[in-house]
VEXDREN-2710 file (C-alpha; in Angstrom, 1 decimal):
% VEXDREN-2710
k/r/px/py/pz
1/UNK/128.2/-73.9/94.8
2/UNK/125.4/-71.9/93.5
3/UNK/124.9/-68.6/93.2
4/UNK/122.0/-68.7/95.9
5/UNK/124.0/-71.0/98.5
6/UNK/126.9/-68.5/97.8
7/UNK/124.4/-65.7/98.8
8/UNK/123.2/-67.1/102.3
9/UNK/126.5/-68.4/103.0
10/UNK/127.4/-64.4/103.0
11/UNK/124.1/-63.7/104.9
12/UNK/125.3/-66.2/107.4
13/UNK/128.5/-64.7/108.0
14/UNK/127.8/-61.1/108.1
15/UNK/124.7/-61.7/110.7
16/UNK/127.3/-63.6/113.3
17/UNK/130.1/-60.9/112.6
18/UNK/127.1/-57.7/113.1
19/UNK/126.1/-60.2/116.3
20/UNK/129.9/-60.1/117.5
21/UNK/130.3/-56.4/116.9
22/UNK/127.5/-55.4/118.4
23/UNK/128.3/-56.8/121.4
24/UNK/132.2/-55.1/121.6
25/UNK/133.4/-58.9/121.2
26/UNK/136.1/-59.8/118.9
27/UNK/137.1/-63.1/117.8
28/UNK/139.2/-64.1/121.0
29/UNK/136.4/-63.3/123.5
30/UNK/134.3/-65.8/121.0
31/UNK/137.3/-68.6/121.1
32/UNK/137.0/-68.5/125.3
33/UNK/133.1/-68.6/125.5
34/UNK/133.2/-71.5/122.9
35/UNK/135.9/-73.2/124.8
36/UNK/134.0/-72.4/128.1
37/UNK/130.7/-74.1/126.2
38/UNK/133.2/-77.4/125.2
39/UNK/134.4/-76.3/122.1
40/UNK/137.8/-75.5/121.8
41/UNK/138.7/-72.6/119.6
42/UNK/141.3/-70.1/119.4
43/UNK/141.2/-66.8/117.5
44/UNK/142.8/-67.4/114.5
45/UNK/141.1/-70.2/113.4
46/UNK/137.4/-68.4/114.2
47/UNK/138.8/-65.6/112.4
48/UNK/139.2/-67.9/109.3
49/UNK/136.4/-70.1/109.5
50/UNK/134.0/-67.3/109.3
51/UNK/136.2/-65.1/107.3
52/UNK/135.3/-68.3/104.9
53/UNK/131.2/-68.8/105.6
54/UNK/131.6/-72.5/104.9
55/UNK/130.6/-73.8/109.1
56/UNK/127.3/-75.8/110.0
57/UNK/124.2/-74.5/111.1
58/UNK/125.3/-76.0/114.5
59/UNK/128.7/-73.9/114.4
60/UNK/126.6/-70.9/113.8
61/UNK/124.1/-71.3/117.1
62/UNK/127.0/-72.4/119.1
63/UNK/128.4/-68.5/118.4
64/UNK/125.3/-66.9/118.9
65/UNK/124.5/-68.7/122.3
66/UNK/128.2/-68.4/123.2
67/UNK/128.0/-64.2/122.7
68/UNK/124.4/-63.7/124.6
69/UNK/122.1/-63.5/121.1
70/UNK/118.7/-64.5/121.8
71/UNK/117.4/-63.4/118.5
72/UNK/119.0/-62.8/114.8
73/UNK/117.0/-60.9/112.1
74/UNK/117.3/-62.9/108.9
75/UNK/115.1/-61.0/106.5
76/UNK/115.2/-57.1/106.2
77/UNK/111.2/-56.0/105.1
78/UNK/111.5/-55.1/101.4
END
């Protein structure tokens, strides 16, 4: 993995934990609303699969659907 895909992996997973946080969720309220949505999760394993960065573009809307986000900022203005 490059040094770039390294860096937006990061950027991925910091923008759905800030997301989670800011709505007072923590990983088990994620791992119901998933399941509620048809995609079985439990704690632990969201925990480590974002704790890691390494889940699909699809994984990643799936959260921010499940939690309520209707919009993410990406790109902070330089």
């Amino acid at each position: 993995m490059t040094e770039a895909e390294k860096s937006f992996q990061d950027k991925a997973k910091g923008i759905l934990r800030a997301e989670i946080k800011r709505r007072n969720l923590d990983f088990g309220d994620l791992a119901e609303k998933l399941t509620a949505m048809g995609i079985p999760e439990n704690a632990r394993n969201l925990s480590n699969k974002i704790a890691r960065g390494g889940f699909s573009a699809g994984f990643f809307v799936a959260c921010l659907i499940a939690i309520g986000c209707h919009t993410v900022r990406v790109h902070e203005a330089d």
